[in-house]
C-alpha positions as CSV (number, residue, x, y, z in Angstrom):
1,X,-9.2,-76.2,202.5
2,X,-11.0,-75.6,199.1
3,X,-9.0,-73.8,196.7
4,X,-10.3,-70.3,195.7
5,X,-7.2,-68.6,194.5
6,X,-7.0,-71.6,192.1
7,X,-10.7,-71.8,191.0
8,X,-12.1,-67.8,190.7
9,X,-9.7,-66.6,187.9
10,X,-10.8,-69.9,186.1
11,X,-14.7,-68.6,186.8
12,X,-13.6,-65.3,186.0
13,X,-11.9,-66.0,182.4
14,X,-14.6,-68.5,181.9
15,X,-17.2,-65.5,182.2
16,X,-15.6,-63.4,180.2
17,X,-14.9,-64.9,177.3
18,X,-18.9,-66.1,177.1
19,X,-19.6,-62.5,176.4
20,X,-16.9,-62.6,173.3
21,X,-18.3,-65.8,172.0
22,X,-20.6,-65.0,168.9
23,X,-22.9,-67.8,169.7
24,X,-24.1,-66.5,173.6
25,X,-25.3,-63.8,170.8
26,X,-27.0,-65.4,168.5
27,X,-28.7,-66.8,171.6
28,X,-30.0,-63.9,173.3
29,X,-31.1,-62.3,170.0
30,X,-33.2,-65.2,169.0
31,X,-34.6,-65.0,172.9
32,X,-35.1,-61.3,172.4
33,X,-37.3,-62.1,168.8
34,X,-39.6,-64.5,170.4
35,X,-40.0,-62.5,173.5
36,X,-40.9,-59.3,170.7
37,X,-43.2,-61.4,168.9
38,X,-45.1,-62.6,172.0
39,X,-45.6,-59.1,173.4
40,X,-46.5,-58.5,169.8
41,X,-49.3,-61.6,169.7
42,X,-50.4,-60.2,173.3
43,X,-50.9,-57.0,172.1
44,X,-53.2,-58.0,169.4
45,X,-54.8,-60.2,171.2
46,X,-55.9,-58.2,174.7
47,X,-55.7,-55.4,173.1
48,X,-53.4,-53.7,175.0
49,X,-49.8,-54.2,175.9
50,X,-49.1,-56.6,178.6
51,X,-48.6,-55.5,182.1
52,X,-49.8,-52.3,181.6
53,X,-52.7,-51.4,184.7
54,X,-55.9,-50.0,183.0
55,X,-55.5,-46.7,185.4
């Protein structure tokens, strides 16, 4: 039989300690600034922010 009580606290304290580890940050933000800046380049470019209906 495969060994859950042996593997989930590993997944579990594996999660966790992704959200405390200053890099995972520094990740997301630098998703977050390129996803600002293409809204941003959208915007200018249409006119009008993205995924907005014209009604």
């Amino acid at each position: 039989m495969f060994p859950f009580s042996q593997l989930l606290p590993l997944i579990v304290t594996t999660l966790a300690s992704v959200f405390f580890d200053p890099l995972f940050w520094v990740v997301i933000l630098l998703v977050a600034l390129q996803y600002r800046r293409m809204a941003v380049a959208r915007n200018e470019f249409f006119g009008r922010a993205a995924g907005r209906f014209p009604w």
